[in-house]
C-alpha positions in Angstrom: -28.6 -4.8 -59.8 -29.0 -7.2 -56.9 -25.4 -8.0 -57.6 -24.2 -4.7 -57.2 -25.9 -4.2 -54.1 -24.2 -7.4 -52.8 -20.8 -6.1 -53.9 -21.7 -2.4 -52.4 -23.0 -4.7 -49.1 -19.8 -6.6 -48.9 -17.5 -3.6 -49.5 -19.3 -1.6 -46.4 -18.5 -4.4 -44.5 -15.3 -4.8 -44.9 -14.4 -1.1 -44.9 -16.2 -1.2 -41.5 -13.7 -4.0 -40.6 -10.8 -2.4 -41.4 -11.8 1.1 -40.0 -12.2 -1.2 -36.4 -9.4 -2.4 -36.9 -7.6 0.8 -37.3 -9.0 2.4 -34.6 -7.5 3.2 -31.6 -7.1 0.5 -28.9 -9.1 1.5 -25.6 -7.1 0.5 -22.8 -9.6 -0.4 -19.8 -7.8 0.2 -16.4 -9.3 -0.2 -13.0 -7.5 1.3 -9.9 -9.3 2.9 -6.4 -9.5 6.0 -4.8 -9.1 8.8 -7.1 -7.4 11.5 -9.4 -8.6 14.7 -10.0 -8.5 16.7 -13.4 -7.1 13.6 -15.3 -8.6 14.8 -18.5 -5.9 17.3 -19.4 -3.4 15.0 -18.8 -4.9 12.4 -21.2 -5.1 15.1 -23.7 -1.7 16.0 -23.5 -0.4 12.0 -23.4 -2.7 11.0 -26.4 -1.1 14.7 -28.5 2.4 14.0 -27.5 2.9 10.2 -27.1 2.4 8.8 -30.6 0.7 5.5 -29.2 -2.6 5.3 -31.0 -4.3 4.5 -27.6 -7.2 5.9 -25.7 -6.9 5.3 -21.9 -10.6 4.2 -19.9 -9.9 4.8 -16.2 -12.6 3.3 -14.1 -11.9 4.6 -10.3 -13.3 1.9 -7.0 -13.5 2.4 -3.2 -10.6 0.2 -1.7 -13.2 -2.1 -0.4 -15.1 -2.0 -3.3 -11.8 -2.4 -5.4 -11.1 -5.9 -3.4 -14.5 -7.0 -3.6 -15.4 -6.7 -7.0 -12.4 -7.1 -9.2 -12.3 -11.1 -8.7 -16.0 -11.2 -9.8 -15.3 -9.2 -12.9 -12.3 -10.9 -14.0 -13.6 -14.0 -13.3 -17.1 -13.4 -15.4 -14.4 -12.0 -18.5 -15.4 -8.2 -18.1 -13.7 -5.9 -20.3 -10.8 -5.2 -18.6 -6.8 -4.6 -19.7 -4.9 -3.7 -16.4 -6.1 -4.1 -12.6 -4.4 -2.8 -9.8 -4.1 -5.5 -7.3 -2.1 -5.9 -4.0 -1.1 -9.2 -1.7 -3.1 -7.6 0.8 -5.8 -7.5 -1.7 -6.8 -10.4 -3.8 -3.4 -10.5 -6.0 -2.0 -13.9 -4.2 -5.3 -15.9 -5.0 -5.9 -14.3 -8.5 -2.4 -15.8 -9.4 -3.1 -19.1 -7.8 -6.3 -19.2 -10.0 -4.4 -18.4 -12.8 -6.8 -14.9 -13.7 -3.2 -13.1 -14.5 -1.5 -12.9 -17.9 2.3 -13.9 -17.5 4.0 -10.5 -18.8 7.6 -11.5 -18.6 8.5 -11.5 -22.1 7.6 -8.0 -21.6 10.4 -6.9 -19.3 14.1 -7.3 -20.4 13.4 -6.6 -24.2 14.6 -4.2 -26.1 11.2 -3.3 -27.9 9.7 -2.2 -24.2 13.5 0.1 -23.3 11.1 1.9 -20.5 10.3 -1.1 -18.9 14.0 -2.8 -19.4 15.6 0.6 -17.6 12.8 0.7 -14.8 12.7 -2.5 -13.9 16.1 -4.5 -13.3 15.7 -8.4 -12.5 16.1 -7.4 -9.0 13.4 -5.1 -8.7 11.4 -8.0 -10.1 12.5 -10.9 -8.4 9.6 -10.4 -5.7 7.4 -11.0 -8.4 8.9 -13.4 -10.9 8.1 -16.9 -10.2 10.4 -20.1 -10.3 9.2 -20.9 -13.8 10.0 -16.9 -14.7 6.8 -15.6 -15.2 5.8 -12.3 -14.0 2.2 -11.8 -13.1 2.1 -8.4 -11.4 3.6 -4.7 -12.1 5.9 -3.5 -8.5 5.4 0.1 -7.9 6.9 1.4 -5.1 10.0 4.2 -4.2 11.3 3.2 -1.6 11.3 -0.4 0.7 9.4 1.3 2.9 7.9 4.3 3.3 8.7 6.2 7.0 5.7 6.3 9.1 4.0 9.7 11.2 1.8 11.1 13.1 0.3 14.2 11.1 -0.8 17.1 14.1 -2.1 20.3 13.8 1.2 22.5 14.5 -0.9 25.5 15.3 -2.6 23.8 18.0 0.5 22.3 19.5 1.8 26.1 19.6 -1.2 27.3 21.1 -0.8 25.0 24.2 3.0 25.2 24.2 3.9 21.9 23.4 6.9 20.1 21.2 5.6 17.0 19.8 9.3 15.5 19.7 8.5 11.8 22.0 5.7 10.1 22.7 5.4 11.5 26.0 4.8 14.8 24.4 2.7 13.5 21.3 0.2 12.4 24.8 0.4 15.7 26.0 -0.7 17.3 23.1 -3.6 15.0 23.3 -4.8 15.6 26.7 -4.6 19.4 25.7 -6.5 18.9 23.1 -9.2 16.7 24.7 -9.6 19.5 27.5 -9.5 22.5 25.7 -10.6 21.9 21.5 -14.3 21.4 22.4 -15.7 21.8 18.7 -13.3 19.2 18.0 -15.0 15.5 18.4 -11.7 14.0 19.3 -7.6 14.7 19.3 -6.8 11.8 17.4 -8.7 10.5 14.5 -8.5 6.7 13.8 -10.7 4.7 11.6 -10.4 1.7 9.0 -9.3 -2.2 10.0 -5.4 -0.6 10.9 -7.0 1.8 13.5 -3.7 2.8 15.5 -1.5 0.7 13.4 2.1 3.1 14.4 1.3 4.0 17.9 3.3 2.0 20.1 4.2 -0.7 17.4 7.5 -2.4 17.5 7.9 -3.8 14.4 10.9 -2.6 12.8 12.6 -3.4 16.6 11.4 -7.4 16.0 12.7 -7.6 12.0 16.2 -6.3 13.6 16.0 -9.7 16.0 15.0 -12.1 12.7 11.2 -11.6 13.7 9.2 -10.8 10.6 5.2 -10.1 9.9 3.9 -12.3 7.2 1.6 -10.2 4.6 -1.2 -12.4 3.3 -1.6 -14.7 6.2 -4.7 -12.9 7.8 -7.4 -10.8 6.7 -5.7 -7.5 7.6 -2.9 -5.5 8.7 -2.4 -6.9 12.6 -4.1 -10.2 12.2 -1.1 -11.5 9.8 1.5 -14.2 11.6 4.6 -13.2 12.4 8.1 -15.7 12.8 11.0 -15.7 14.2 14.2 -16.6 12.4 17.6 -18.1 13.6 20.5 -15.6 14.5 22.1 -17.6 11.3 19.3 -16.6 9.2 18.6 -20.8 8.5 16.3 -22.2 10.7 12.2 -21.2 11.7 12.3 -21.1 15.3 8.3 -20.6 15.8 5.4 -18.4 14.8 2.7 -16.9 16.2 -0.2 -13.9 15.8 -2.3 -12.1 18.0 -4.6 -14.1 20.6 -2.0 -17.1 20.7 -1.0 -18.6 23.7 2.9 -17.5 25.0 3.4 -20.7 24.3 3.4 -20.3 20.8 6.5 -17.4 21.4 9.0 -19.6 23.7 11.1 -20.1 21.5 11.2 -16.3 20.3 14.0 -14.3 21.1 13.7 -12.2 24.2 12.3 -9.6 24.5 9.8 -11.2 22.3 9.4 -14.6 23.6 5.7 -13.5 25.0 2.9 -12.6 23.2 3.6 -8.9 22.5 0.8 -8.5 20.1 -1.9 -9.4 22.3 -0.2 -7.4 25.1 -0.3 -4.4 22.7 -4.0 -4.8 22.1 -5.0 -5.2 25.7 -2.9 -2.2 27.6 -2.0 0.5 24.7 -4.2 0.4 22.2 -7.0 0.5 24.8 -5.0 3.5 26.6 -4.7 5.1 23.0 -8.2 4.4 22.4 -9.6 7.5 25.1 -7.8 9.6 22.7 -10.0 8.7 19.5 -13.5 9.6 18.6 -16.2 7.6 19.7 -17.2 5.7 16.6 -14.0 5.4 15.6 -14.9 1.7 14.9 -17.0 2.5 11.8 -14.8 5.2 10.3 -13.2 4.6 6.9 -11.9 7.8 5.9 -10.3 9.7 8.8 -8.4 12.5 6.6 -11.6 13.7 5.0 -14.2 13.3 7.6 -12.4 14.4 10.6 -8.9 15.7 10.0 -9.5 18.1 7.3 -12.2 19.5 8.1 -11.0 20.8 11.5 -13.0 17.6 13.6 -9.7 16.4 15.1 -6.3 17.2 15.5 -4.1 14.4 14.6 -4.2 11.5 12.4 -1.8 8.4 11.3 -0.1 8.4 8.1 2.9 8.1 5.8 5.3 10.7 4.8 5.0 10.4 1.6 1.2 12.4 2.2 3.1 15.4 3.8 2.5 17.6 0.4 -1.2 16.7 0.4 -2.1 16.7 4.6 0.1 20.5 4.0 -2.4 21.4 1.2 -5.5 20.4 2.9 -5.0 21.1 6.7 -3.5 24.7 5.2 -6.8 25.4 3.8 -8.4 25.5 7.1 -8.0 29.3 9.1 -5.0 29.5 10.9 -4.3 26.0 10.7 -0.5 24.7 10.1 0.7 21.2 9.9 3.1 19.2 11.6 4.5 15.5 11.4 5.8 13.4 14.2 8.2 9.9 13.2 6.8 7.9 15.9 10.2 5.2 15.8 13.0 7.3 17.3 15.7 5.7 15.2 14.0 6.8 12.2 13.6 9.9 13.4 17.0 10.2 13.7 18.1 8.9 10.2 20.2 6.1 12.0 22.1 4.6 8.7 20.7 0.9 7.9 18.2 0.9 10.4 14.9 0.3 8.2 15.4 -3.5 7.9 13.1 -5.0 4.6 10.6 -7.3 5.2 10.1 -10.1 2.7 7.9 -7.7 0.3 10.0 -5.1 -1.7 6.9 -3.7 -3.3 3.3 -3.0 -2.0 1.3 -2.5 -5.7 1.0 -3.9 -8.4 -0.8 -3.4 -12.2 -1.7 -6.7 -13.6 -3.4 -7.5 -16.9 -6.4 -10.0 -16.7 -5.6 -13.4 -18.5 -8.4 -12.8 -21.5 -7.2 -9.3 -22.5 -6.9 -8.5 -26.0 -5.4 -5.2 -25.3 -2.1 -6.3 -23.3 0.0 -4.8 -26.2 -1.4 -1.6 -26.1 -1.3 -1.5 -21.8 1.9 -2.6 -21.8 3.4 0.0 -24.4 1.2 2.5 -22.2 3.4 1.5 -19.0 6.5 1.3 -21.4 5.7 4.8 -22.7 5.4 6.4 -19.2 9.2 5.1 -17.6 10.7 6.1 -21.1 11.7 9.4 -19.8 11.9 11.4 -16.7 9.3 13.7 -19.0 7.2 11.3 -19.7 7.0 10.0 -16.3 6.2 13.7 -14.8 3.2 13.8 -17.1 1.3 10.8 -14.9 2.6 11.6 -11.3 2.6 15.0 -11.1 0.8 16.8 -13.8 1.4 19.2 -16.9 4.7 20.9 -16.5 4.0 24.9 -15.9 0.9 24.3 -14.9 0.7 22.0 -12.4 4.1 21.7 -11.1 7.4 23.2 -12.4 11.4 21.9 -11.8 13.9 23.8 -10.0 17.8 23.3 -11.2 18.6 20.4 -8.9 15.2 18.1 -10.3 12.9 19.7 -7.1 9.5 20.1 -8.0 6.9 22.7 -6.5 3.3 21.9 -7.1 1.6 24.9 -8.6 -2.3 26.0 -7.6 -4.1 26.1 -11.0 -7.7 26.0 -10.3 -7.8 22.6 -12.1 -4.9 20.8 -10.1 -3.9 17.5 -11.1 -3.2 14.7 -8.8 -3.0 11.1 -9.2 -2.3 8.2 -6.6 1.4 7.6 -7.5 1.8 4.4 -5.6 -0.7 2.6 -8.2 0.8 3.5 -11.5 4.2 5.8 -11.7 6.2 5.1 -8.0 9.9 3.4 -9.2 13.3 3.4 -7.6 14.4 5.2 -10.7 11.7 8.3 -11.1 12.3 10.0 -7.8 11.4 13.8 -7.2 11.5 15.5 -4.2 9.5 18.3 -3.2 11.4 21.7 -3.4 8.9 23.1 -0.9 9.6 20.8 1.6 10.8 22.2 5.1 14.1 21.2 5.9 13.4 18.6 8.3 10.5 16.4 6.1 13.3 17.0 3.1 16.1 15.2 5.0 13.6 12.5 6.4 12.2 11.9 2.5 16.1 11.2 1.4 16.9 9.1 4.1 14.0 6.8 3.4 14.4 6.6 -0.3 18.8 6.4 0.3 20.1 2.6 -0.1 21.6 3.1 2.9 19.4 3.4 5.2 18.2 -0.4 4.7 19.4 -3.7 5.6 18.5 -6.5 4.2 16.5 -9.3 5.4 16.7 -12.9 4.6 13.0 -12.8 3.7 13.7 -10.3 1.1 11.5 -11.5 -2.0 9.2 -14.0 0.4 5.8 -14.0 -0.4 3.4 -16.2 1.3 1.1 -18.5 -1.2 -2.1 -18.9 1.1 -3.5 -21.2 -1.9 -0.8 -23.4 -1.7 -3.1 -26.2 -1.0 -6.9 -27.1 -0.4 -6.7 -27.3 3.3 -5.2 -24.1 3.6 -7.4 -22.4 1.1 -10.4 -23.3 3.8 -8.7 -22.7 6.6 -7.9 -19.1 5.5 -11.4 -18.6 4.3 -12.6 -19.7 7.5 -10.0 -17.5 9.8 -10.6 -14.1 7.7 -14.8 -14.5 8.5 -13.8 -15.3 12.4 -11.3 -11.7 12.0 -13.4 -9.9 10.4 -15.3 -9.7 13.5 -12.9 -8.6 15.7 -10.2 -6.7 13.9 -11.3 -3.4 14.0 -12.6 -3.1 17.7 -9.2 -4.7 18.6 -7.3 -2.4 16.7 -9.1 0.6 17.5 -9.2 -0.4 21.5 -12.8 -0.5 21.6 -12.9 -3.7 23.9 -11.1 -1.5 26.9 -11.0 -3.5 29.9 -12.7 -6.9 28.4 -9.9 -6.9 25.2 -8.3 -9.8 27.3 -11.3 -11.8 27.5 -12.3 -10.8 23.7 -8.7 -11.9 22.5 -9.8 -15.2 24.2 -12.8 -15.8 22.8 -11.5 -14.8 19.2 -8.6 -17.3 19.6 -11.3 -20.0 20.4 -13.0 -19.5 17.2 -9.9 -18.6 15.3 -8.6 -22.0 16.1 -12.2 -24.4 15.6 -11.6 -22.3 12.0 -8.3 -24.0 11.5 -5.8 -21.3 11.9 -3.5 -24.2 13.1 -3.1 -25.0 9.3 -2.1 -21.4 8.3 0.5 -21.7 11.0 1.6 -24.5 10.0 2.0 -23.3 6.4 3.8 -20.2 7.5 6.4 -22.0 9.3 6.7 -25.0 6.1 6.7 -21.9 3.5 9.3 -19.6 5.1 11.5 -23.1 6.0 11.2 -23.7 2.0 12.6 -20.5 1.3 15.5 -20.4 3.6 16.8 -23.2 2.6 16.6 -22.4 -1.1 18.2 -19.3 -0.3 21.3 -21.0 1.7 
């Protein structure tokens, strides 16, 4: 007897085993912001996609998202893909080697959705010298064309055409004198603050001067350089709060400081336009511009669809969308130079995951077909959405709409819809940003900036972000007013007793490296 119930013991066991070992695998992915009505999409993918899979979505804050995901992957938490981002964490995480090398994933013929969606071009931003691939691009287009979202209905009601800057101002003051339930015209918040108005960015990467991502704590405290008319030879670098001595040798008309002129007399004149604790605002669309609290926000036009949805649901309300660059605005061919990146996002898969099979057949599965791919970005076909006869899409209002942050998961060159409802104008612009032509090509293309390269810089950047952190977002919002100049100073000062002589220094040494491996 006491054999038996051995034998019946051991048999339990091992069916138990086996019955683990042929259940599902549960796919743990961690991305920030949110979806919303996910569930009947998972239904539909797990019914229809023949992977014996079960997806566990775990949805962050963006700060939140950047805080915590080191701390989990670093103490082994269960996790199988993590979005990260070079203005996130995903630069260090590689240097600390927390990233599973996936190229033997890409190029094979047993993954043919990942092989057609992702040429060796597409990936050469992120595949290293050695050929490993730590991170996932996602992204439509080099860059995506950035606006001014309005309320249309107000600009009617006073009259104006918000076609220049001149009259984007105007609309403003109307607004400020006459929309008194409204607690500002312009809603600004975050560490970007008024990161279009007045920026002349894509005017400096057509002289060879180029904004280097990952070489300050946030958008407008990065460094940028200045390249050679030849495209050979670092000429200088410099970043907000540096001397003009540090931009000599730029080309004119940016051989002076521009950022820090920026900061001191527009953002500050900007700023009387913006609520008054715009400083410690981190969701503007939400707070303020959808709920009728101001009447213009900053943005990218790939969020027409949803700032149409949600300003629409206010009374009366109608939006409208201003291209602050005026060469983008008029779809000038090959005048959206790139800028080292060619991607902003990227999935990566933790270095201790036992699931990176299953989460890599799951990405494989979703750019097998245009089907497929539809599913994840824009819903359940005759429900959510449907397809006209040129590959349009309209979104449809089920009570239960699905939506899903594209840009983490689905956005590729290849799987590109355009919105059938659309007005004409936004249409055109959408197919001018995502048409080849309309870029020109840097010699940074595929630079990325390693600020881990070595122990010196690793403190010295540690020590600059805490010394930004305290003045980003009052500079970028124009909060300082009249004492900006004084406060650029004094943050210089402390920038530079922080070492951020070192990450100069590295910027110049690391974009040198790669021109002249790219001669």
């Amino acid at each position: 007897m006491k054999k038996l119930v051995s034998l019946v013991l051991v048999l339990c066991l091992c069916l138990g085993l086996l019955s683990q070992a042929m259940a599902a695998s549960e796919v743990k992915i961690y991305l920030f912001g949110q979806a919303q009505n996910m569930d009947k999409v998972l239904e539909k993918f797990y019914a229809d996609s023949g992977l014996d899979l079960k997806l566990n979505i775990v949805w962050n804050t963006s700060a939140d998202h950047r805080e915590k995901m080191p701390l989990l992957i670093g103490n082994e938490e269960e996790c199988d893909l993590v979005f990260d981002a070079y203005w996130m964490n995903l630069a260090t995480m590689i240097k600390q080697d927390m990233y599973m090398d996936l190229s033997k994933y890409f190029n094979n013929d047993e993954y043919p959705g990942l092989k057609a969606a992702f040429s060796e071009s597409y990936l050469a931003q992120v595949t290293e010298e050695d050929g490993a691939i730590y991170a996932i691009p996602f992204t439509q287009a080099p860059n995506d064309i950035q606006v001014i979202f309005y309320r249309a209905d107000l600009a009617e009601k006073y009259g104006i055409t918000v076609d220049s800057v001149e009259n984007l101002e105007a609309f403003f003051k109307a607004v400020k004198e006459n929309e008194t339930d409204m607690v500002a015209p312009f809603g600004v918040g975050g560490s970007r603050a008024m990161y279009y108005l007045d920026s002349d960015i894509l005017e400096k990467r057509a002289a060879n001067v180029f904004e280097i991502s990952g070489t300050g704590t946030a958008v407008g405290m990065e460094f940028e350089v200045a390249i050679s008319e030849d495209g050979k030879t670092v000429l200088g670098a410099g970043t907000i709060g540096a001397p003009d001595a540090y931009y000599a040798s730029f080309p004119e008309p940016f051989n002076t400081n521009t950022r820090s002129e920026r900061a001191i007399s527009k953002l500050t004149k900007w700023a009387q336009y913006s609520q008054p604790n715009s400083v410690s605002e981190d969701d503007v669309a939400n707070n303020l511009f959808y709920t009728g609290l101001v009447a213009a926000q900053e943005g990218n036009i790939s969020g027409y669809e949803n700032n149409k949805r949600e300003i629409e649901k206010i009374e009366g309300a109608k939006l409208g969308m201003f291209v602050y660059n005026e060469n983008l605005r008029n779809k000038v061919p090959g005048y959206y130079h790139t800028s080292g990146q060619t991607a902003w996002n990227f999935l990566c898969v933790p270095y201790y995951s036992k699931n990176v099979d299953a989460a890599m057949k799951f990405i494989d599965w979703i750019f097998q077909s245009e089907e497929n791919h539809d599913l994840f970005e824009l819903g359940i076909k005759g429900e959510d959405f449907e397809l006209n006869e040129a590959g349009e899409y309209t979104k449809l209002n089920p009570s239960n709409l699905y939506t899903f942050p594209g840009y983490e998961m689905t956005w590729n060159p290849n799987f590109i819809r355009t919105n059938a409802e659309l007005d004409d104008d936004v249409k055109e612009l959408v197919k001018y940003m995502n048409d080849p032509a309309s870029y020109t090509s840097s010699v940074l293309d595929g630079f990325t900036f390693d600020n881990q390269a070595t122990p010196a810089l690793v403190n010295a950047y540690a020590a600059v972000s805490a010394v930004q952190s305290e003045y980003i977002r009052p500079l970028m919002h124009g909060a300082y007013g009249a004492d900006t100049e004084a406060k650029l100073k004094e943050y210089w000062d402390k920038a530079s007793a922080a070492g951020i002589e070192v990450i100069r220094q590295a910027v110049m040494d690391q974009v040198q490296a790669y021109l002249d491996a790219h001669q």
